[in-house]
GUZA-119457 format. One line per field, with one value per residue (C-alpha): residue number from 0; residue in three letters; x, y, z. Coordinates in steps of 0.02 Angstrom, whole numbers, always signed. Example, Ala and Ser with C-alpha at 12.3 -4.5 7.8 and 13.67 -1.06 7.14 Angstrom:
# residues 2
nr	c(0, 1)
rest	c(Ala, Ser)
xx	c(+615, +684)
yy	c(-225, -53)
zz	c(+390, +357)
//
This chain:
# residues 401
nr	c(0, 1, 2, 3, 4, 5, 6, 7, 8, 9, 10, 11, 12, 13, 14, 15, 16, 17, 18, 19, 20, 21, 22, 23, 24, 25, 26, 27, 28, 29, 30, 31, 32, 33, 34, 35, 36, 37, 38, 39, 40, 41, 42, 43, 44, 45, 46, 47, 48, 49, 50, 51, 52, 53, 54, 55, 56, 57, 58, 59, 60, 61, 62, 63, 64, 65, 66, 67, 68, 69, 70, 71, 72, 73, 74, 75, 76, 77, 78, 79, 80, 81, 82, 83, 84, 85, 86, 87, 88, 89, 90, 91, 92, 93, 94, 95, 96, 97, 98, 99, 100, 101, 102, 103, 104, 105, 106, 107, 108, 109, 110, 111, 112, 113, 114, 115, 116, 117, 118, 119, 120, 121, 122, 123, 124, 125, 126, 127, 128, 129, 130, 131, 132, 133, 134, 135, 136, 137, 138, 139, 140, 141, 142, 143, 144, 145, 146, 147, 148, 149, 150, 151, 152, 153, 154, 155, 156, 157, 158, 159, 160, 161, 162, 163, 164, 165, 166, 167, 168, 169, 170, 171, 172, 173, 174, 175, 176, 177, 178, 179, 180, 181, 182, 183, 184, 185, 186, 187, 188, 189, 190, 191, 192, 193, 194, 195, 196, 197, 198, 199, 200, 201, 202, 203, 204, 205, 206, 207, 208, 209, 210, 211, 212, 213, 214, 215, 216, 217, 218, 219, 220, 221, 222, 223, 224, 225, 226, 227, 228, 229, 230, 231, 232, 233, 234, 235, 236, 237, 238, 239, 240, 241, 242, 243, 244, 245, 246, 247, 248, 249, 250, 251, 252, 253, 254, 255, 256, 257, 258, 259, 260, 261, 262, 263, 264, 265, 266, 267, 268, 269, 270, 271, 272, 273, 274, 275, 276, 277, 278, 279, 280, 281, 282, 283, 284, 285, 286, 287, 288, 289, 290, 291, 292, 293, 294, 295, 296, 297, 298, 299, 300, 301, 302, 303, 304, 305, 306, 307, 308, 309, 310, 311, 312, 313, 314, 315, 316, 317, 318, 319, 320, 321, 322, 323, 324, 325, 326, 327, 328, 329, 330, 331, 332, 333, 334, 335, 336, 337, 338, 339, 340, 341, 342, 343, 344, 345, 346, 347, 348, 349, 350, 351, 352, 353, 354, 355, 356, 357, 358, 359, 360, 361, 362, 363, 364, 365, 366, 367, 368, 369, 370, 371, 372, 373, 374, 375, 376, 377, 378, 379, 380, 381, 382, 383, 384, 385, 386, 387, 388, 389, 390, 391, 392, 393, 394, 395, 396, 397, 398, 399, 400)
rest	c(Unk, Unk, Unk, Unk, Unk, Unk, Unk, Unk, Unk, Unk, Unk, Unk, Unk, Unk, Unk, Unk, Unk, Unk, Unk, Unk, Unk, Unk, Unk, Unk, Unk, Unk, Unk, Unk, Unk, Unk, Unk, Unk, Unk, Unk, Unk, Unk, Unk, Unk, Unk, Unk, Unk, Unk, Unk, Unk, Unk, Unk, Unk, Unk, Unk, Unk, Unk, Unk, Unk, Unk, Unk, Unk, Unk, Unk, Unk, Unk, Unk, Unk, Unk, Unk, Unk, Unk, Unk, Unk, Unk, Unk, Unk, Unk, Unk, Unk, Unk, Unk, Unk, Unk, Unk, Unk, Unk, Unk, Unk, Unk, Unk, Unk, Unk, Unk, Unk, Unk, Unk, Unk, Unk, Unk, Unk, Unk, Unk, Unk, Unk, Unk, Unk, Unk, Unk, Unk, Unk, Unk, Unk, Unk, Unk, Unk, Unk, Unk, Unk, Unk, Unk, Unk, Unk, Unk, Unk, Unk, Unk, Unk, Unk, Unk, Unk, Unk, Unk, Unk, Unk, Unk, Unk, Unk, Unk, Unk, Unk, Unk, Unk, Unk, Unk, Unk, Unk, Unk, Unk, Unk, Unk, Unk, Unk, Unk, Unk, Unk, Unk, Unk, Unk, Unk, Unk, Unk, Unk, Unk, Unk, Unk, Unk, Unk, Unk, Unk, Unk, Unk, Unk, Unk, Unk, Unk, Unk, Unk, Unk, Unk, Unk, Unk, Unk, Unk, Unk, Unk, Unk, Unk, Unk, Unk, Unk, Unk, Unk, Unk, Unk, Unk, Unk, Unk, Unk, Unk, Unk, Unk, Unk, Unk, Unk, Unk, Unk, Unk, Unk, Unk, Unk, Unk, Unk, Unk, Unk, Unk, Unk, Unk, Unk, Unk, Unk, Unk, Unk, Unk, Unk, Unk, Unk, Unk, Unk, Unk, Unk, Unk, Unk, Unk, Unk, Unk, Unk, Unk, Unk, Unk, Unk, Unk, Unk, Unk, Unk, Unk, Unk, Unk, Unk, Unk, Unk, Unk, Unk, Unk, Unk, Unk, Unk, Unk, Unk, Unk, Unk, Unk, Unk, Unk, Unk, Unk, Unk, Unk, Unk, Unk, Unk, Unk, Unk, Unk, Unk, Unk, Unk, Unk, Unk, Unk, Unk, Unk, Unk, Unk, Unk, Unk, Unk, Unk, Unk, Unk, Unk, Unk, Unk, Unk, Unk, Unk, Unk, Unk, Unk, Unk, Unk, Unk, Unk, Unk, Unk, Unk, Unk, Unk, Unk, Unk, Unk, Unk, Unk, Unk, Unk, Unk, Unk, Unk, Unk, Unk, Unk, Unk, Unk, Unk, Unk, Unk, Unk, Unk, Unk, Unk, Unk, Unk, Unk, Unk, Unk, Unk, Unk, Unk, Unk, Unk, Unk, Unk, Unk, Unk, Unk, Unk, Unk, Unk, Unk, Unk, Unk, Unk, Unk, Unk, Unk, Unk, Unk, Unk, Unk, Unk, Unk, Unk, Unk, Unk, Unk, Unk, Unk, Unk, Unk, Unk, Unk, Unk, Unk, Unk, Unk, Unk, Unk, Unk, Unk, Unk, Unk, Unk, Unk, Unk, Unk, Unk, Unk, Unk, Unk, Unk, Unk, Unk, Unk, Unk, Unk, Unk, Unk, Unk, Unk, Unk, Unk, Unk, Unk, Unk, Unk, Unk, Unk)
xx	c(+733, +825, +928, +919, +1014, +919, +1090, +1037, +1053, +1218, +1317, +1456, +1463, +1463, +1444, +1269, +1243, +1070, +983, +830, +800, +642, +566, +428, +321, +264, +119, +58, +86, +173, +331, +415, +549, +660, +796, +952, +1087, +1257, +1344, +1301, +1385, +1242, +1116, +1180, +1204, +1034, +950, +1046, +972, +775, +804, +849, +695, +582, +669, +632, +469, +494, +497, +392, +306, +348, +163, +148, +289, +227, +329, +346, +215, +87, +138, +98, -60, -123, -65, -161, -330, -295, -274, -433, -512, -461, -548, -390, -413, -411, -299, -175, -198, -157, +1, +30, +0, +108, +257, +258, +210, +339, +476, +453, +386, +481, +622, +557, +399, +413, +560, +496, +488, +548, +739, +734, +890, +930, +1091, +965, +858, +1005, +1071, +929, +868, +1059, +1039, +868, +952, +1106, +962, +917, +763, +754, +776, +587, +542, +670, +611, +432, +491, +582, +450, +314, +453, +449, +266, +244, +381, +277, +141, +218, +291, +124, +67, +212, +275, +438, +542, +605, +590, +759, +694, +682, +804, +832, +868, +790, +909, +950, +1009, +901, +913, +919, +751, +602, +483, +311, +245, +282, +224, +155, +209, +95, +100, +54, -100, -172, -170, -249, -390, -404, -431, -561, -716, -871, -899, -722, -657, -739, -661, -485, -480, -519, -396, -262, -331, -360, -254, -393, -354, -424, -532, -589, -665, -732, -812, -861, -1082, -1155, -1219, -1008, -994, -1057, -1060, -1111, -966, -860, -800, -809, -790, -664, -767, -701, -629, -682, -596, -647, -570, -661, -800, -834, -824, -698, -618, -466, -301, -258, -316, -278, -383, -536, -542, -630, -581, -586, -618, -563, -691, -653, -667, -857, -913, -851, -941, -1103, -1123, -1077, -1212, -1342, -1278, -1287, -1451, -1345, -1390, -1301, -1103, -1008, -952, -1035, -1066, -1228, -1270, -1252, -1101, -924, -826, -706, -550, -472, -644, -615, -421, -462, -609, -572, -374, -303, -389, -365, -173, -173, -268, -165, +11, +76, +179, +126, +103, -58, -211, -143, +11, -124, -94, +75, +50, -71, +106, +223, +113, +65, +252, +289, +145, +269, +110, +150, +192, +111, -48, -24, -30, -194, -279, -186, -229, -57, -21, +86, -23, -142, -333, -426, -570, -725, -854, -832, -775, -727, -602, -482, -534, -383, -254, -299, -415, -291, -199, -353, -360, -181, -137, -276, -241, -51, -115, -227, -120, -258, -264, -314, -460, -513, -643, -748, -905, -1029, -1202, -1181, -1136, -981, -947, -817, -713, -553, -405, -313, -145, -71, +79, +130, +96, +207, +364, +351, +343, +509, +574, +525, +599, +765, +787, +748, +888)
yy	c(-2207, -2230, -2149, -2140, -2037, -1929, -1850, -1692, -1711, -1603, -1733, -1806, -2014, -2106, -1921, -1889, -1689, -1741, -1875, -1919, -1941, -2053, -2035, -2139, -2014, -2118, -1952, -1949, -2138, -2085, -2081, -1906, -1863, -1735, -1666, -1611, -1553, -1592, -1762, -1934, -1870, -1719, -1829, -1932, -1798, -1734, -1898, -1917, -1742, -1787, -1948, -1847, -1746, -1902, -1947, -1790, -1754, -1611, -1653, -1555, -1628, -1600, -1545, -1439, -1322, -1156, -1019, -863, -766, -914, -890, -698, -732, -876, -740, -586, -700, -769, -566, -512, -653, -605, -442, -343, -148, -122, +15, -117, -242, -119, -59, -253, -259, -104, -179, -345, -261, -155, -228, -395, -488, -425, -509, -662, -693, -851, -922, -1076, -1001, -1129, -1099, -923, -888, -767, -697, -681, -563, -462, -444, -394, -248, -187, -183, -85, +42, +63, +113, +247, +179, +239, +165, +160, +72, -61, -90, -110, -240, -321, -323, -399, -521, -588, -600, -707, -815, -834, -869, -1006, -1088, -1112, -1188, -1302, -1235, -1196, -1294, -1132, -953, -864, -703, -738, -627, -518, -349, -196, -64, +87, +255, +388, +517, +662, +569, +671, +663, +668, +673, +801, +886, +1044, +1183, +1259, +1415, +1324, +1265, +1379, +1485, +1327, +1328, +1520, +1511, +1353, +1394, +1332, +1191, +1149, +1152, +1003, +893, +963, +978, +798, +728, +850, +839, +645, +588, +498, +423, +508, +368, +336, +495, +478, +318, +376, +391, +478, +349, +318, +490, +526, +701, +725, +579, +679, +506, +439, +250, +191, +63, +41, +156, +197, +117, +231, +138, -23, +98, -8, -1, -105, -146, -20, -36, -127, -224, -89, +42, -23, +96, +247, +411, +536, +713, +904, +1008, +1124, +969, +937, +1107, +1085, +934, +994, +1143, +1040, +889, +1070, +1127, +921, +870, +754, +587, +464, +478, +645, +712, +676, +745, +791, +628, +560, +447, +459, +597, +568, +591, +699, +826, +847, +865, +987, +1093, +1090, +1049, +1132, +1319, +1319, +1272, +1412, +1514, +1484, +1506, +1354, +1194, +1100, +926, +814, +813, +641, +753, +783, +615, +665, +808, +737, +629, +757, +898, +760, +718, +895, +923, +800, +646, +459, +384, +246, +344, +439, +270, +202, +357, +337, +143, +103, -68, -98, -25, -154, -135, -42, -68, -68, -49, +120, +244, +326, +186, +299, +472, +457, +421, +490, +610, +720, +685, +757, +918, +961, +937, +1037, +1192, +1164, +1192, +1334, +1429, +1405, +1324, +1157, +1097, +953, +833, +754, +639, +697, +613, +528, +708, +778, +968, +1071, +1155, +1272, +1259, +1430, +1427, +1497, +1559, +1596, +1395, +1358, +1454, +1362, +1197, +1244, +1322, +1141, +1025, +1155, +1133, +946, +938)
zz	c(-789, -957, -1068, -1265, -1401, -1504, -1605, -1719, -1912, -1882, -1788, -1839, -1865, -1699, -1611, -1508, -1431, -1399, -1264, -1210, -1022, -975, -800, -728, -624, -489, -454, -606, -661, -826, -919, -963, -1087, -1052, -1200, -1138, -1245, -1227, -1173, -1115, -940, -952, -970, -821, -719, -744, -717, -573, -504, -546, -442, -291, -319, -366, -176, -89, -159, -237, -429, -534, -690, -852, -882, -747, -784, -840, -925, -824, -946, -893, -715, -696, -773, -651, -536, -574, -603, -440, -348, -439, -358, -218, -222, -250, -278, -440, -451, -362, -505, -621, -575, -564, -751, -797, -710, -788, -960, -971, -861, -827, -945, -1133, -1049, -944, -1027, -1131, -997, -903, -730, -639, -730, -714, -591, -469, -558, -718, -637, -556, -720, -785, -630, -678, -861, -819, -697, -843, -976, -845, -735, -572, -405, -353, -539, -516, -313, -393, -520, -383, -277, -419, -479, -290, -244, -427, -380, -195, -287, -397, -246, -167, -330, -330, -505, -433, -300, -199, -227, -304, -250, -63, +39, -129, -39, -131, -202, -111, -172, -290, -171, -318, -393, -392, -242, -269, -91, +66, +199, +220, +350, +503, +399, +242, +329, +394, +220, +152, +275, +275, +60, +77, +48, +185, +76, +38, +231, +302, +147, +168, +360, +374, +275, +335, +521, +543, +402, +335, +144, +12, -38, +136, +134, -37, +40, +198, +254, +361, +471, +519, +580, +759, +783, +977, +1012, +908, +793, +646, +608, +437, +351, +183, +48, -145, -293, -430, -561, -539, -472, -288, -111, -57, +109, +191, +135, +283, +422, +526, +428, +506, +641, +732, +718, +836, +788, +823, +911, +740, +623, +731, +684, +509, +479, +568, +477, +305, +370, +366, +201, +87, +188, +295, +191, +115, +75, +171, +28, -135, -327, -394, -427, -253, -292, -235, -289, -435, -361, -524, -534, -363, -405, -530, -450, -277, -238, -373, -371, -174, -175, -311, -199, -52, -148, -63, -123, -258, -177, -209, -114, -23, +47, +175, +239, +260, +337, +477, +529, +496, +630, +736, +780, +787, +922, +1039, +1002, +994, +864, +914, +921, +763, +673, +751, +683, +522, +490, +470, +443, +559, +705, +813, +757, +876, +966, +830, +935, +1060, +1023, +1200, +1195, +1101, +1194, +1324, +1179, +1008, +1031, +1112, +956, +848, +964, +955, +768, +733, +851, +802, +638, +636, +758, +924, +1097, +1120, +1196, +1282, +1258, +1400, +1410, +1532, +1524, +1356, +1284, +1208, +1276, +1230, +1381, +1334, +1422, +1416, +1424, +1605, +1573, +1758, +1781, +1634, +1709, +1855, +1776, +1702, +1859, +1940, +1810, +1816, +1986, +1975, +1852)
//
């Protein structure tokens, strides 16, 4: 290593603000130069700083620093290689367009610092952003930085352990769940050919675009079950693979969602995709917005939350019904749920198929019924609800008390 002056045409006689540092890069078997502005103890102290990283391993080359612009770039070609949804890529490329990258952009990323990008997230919540905006930015700013430490662009990631901001309760909530009531004026304005659409979202809490997605040969009507195979991206127009790892999965279904579906299989000619347009391809998710959710929430008079409140709703009724939650999840997909078994479906019958039965009767405002396999075939058996038994079930558990 060496230093060498390299004063501007500003300085003063016998005055330097300028050095060169030279480092011999035993990886790449080259000298680099590295300006640094300010004194001959600045220059010292940063030569003395690249020698503990030439030491520890962890020196970067000169040529393989990348601004932060170049970084999120690498980044996004390297998540549509991965077969990323496209919808996910997207809202990649709207936060860094408009939040990220004005500011960072042409910044070499390995000197952006972690008080930087505080200052910044503040600055953005002064001018009025809200809380889930700067959490997304946050949450983009880290998984580049990830990404840059894998490529060995950066030494360590200034984001790591960067907690996300809290507060925006008064912010505007796109998302809810709808009542029993609510439901069951939903289901009583559907139309025949609407019901089996809306009941299985709202009844399974199946993803829109798994539904979208979803064939007939997944959907086992005499096992009363349908298997989660993969889910539509309408904007890159694909099939692509669940959400999750978890979203792989079998569903089991209502005795009300089998005669749905069976008298909809009659109706569409039972090949090909569930639910379909004219043309035999997926539904587009904002047709069947306008068409289908919109006139029947009008119909209804109820809330006016998006088709994928549905989702929601399957939790919110499922936890109300007094069902796990660990149960609830499996038939949801969540991520954080273990994958179930992908193979039979009576491996779910004793746990989530009760949860199918009741959400649905909670629903519509019926009994339950209950499910059993006799000779490979599903028959339905109602259990009416004693009344006399129930009092002494309390009676019992008072006394026991």
């Amino acid at each position: 290593m060496a230093i060498v002056k390299a004063p501007l045409k500003t300085d003063a006689a016998a005055k330097c603000s300028r050095w060169r540092v030279i480092i011999f890069n035993p990886g790449r078997h080259k000298q680099e130069w590295h300006t640094i502005n300010g004194t001959r103890k600045d220059a010292q102290a940063f030569e003395r700083q690249q020698k503990d990283r030439l030491a520890s391993g962890i020196y970067i080359a000169k040529s393989e620093r990348r601004t932060f612009a170049e970084v999120v770039k690498m980044f996004l070609k390297e998540r549509a290689a991965r077969d990323r949804r496209t919808s996910t890529i997207t809202c990649y490329e709207t936060v860094f367009n408009c939040h990220l990258l004005p500011h960072f952009g042409p910044h070499e990323v390995g000197k952006i610092r972690r008080a930087d990008i505080a200052d910044h997230f503040d600055a953005m919540r002064e001018k009025g952003a809200t809380v889930a905006t700067i959490n997304r930015s946050l949450r983009a700013m880290k998984a580049v930085l990830f990404f840059a430490l894998e490529r060995e662009l950066v030494e360590r990631n200034v984001m790591q352990r960067f907690r996300p901001y809290e507060g925006g309760k008064t912010e505007r909530v796109s998302r809810g769940a709808f009542s029993e009531a609510q439901i069951q004026a939903i289901m009583g304005e559907a139309r025949p050919q609407e019901r089996a659409l809306i009941g299985l979202l709202c009844f399974t809490g199946m993803r829109p675009g798994e539904a979208y997605a979803l064939g007939w040969s997944a959907v086992d009507l005499e096992a009363g079950s349908l298997s989660v195979l993969r889910s539509w991206d309408h904007r890159g127009q694909k099939f692509v693979e669940p959400k999750t790892k978890a979203g792989k999965r079998h569903v089991p279904l209502s005795s009300w969602l089998v005669a749905e579906l069976t008298a909809h299989k009659t109706r569409s000619g039972g090949e090909g995709l569930v639910f379909a347009n004219q043309n035999g391809k997926p539904m587009n998710p904002s047709n069947t917005r306008r068409d289908i959710w919109l006139p029947l929430r009008k119909r209804a008079g109820v809330r006016a939350l998006d088709l994928y409140s549905l989702r929601h709703t399957f939790a919110s009724l499922g936890r109300t019904a007094g069902e796990s939650t660990f149960n609830v999840a499996r038939m949801m997909g969540h991520s954080r749920s273990t994958l179930v078994d992908g193979v039979y479906a009576h491996t779910m019958q004793s746990g989530m198929a009760s949860v199918a039965e009741n959400v649905t009767a909670r629903a519509l405002g019926v009994k339950p019924q209950l499910r059993v396999i006799e000779g490979g075939k599903t028959l339905d058996v109602r259990q009416p609800l004693d009344e006399s038994s129930v009092e002494q079930k309390k009676t019992a558990s008072g006394a026991a008390g």
